[in-house]
Structures are given as C-alpha cells and as structure tokens.
MISEBA-410762 format. One record per residue (C-alpha): residue in three letters; x, y, z. Coordinates in steps of 0.02 Angstrom, whole numbers, plus 50000, padded with zeros to 5 digits. Layout:
alaXYZ ...
END
This chain:
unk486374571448029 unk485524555747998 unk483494563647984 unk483344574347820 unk482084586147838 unk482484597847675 unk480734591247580 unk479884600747716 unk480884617147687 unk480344616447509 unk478644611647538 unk478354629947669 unk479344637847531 unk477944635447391 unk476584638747531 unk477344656547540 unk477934654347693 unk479534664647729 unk480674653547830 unk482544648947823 unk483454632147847 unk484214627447998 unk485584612448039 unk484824602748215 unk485934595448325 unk484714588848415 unk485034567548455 unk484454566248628 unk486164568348695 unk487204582448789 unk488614582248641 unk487804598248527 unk489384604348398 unk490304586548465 unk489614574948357 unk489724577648187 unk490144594448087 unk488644598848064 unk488254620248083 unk486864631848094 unk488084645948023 unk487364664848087 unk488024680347956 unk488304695148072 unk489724709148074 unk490124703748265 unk489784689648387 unk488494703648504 unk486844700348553 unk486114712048436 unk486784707848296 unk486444689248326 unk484724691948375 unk484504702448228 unk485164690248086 unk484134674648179 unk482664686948162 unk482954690547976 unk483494672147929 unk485484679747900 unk485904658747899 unk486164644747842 unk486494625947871 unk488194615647833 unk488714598047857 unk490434607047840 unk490874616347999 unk492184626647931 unk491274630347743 unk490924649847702 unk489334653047593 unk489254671247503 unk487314670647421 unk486914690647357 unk485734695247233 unk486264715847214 unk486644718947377 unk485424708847469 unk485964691447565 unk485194677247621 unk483514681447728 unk483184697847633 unk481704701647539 unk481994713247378 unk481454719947231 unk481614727147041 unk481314730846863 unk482684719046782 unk482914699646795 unk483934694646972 unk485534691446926 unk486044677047098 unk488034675647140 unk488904663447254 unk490544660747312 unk490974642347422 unk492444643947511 unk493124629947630 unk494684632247725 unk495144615347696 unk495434617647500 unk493844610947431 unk493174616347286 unk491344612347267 unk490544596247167 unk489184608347139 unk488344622147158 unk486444623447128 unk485224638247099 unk483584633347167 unk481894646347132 unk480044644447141 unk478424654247130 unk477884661447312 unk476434653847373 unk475894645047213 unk476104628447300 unk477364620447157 unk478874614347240 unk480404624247180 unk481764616947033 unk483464619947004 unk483774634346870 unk485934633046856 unk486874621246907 unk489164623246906 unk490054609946908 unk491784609046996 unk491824626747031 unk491854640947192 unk490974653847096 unk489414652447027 unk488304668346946 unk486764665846845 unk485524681646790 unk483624673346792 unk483164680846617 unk481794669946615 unk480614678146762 unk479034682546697 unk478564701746759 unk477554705246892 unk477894690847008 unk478694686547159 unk479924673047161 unk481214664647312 unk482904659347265 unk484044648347378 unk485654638847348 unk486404620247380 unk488074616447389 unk488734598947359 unk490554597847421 unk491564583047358 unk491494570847496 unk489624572947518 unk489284587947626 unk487814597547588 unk487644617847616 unk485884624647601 unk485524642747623 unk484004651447677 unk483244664047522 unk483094677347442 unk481554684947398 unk481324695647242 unk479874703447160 unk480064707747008 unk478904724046959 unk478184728346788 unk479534734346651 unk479454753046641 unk478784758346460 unk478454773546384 unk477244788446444 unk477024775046626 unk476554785546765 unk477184774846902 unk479154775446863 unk479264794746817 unk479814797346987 unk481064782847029 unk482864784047052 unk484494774147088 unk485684776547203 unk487134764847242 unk488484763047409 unk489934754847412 unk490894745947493 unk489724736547588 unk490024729047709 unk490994745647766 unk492474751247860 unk492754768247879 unk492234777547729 unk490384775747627 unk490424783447469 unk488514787147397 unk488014790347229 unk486324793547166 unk485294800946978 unk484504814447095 unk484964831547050 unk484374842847182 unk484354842847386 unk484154826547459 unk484274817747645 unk485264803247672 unk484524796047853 unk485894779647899 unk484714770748068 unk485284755848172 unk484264738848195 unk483134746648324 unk482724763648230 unk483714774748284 unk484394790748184 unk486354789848204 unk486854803248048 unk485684814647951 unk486084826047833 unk485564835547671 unk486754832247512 unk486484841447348 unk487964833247247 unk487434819547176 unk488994810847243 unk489324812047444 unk490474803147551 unk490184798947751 unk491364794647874 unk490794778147970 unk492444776248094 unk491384782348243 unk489974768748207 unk489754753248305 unk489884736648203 unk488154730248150 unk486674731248040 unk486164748147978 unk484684755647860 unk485304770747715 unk483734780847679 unk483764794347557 unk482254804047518 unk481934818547410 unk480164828847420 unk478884811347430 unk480134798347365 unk481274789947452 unk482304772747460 unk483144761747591 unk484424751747571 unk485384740047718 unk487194742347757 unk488404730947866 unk489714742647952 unk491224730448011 
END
C-alpha cells in the first residue's frame, strides 16, 4: 500500500507485453488481507480450483484498495484479461459498485498502441458517476489496441483493472473478398443459468460445439434455425467456449455458466 508500482504496468503494456495488475500484500509480515484493504479481486463463476486457476491464467482480475468494491469492465462480451476483435470502433462499459454506498470520484478509460512503446493516455474520463460507457470512434483501422480502467473512489482508493485487448480489422468495403464469408451470431444471457438462447445470420445447417476450460466436448449438435435454444441446468458452473461452424467458417465465443 505504500510502494506504487502502476508506472511499471504501463510501461510492459506499451512493450506489448500482455500482463494484468495485481494488488501485493507483501510487507515482510505474516498479516496478508490484515493490514489494509487492499485486494487482488479474482472474476470466476465459483470459488473451485479450476475456475480460479483458469481466471489467474487469463488475467480475469484486478487490484482494489477497496476490499469490498465490484468492477464490471466488458467491451461486447469480453472482460478483463480477454483478447478480442472486430470491424467497428470498441465501444468500453463499466459499472463501480461498492457496498458501502460510494459512488465513484472517477472513472477513467485508459488505451494505448500494443507494442509501439508510447505509454498509454486516458481517452474518457466521468465524473461522479457508477456507469461509465464510451465507443473509441477514434481507432484508426487495422491496429491493435489495449484498454484498461481506473477507478478513483472518493476517499482516495484506487481500482485498476487488467485489459482488454482489441484489434480492430480493416472495414469491410465493397466487392472485398475477405468478409464475403463472415457472420454474427449472438448468446444471451451470459453469464447463464439455465437456458442459452443462440441466434445467428446463417441460413442453413450449422454446429454449435459448447467445450469446458480443458477442451472437452460437453453438447454438440446441428441447428438449422437460425434461432436455437440449449438447456444448460445439467452444466457445472465455470468457463465454457460456444463454437459454431458451418462448412470452413466458424466462430468461438466464451460463456460463464453460473
């Protein structure tokens, strides 16, 4: 709590390096959590060894002076840790919640080129708000950026997440060879309980493959509605992978079952 080491976080960040932010508790002492408030909070859909393992693995994290602060950092679907893509400008959403009643000082949007070396900059910055949502029209096509948030609560506390990598590919224009073949598909709700409802622009037979953290097949089947529905009651809580594939395309999405 009393060593900043933030400047170094920012510094791997323009390297390219994909890393997330930690809080240390670390002061020579036997009194880690005891101290001071300080968190390294883990997002997983249960406290079980996989699941832990598998957030710490894909930077799922991030690290509060608060210890009872929530952070909710999506671009699409895609959290903290995840590395992403598209044809249209990121659009970044956050939500600070505290169950003591704060509402945030602040709440900045921090982005920078990958690997260019240039330390990131804040894009957006709200003032005395929870909510924050900001669409980066201003990404030039082509590259790759990281995105990562800070949250200033009133009394001083600082929340930093771990990013979000997006690469942003060439717009699609006319007579382009390389998008005739794309197409969207969209679940909800996600994080799920029981029911998954899929919807997709394909029009003919189609797979959709769900797989758990360690690549297993847990449901397969062939859909040709382009709106299906799949029961997820009898699935273990954790991190899953939504594959659907139609002749030589195909597209994978994750998917938290609670």
């Amino acid at each position: 709590p009393v060593t900043d080491y933030s400047h170094y976080y920012r510094q791997l960040l323009a390297k390219g390096y994909h890393v997330g932010i930690s809080y240390d508790h670390d002061n020579h002492n036997t009194t880690f959590g005891r101290n001071n408030g300080g968190r390294l909070v883990i997002i997983a859909p249960s406290l079980t060894e996989a699941n832990l393992t598998y957030a710490m693995k894909n930077m799922h994290f991030y690290a509060s002076e608060d210890w009872n602060c929530q952070i909710d950092f999506k671009i699409n679907t895609s959290i903290m840790g995840d590395s992403t893509s598209g044809t249209t400008p990121p659009t970044i959403n956050v939500v600070h919640t505290d169950l003591d009643g704060e509402t945030a000082d602040s709440i900045k949007i921090w982005s920078g080129v990958e690997g260019n070396g240039i330390y990131s900059t804040v894009l957006n910055v709200v003032k005395s708000s929870n909510t924050s949502s900001f669409t980066h029209s201003a990404i030039v096509s082509g590259t790759n950026r990281y995105y990562f948030v800070e949250v200033v609560q009133p009394d001083g506390d600082r929340i930093i997440s771990s990013p979000i990598w997006y690469k942003i590919s060439n717009f699609a224009g006319i007579g382009i060879q390389e998008y005739k073949n794309d197409f969207t598909f969209l679940m909800a709700p996600n994080p799920v309980h029981t029911q998954l409802y899929i919807s997709t622009s394909l029009t003919g037979i189609y797979s959709i493959e769900i797989s758990d953290i360690s690549g297993k097949i847990i449901f397969k089947e062939n859909f040709d509605s382009p709106n299906s529905k799949i029961s997820t009651e009898k699935f273990a809580s954790g991190f899953y992978n939504v594959k659907i594939s139609s002749g030589k395309q195909s597209q994978t999405k994750k998917l938290v079952i609670e």
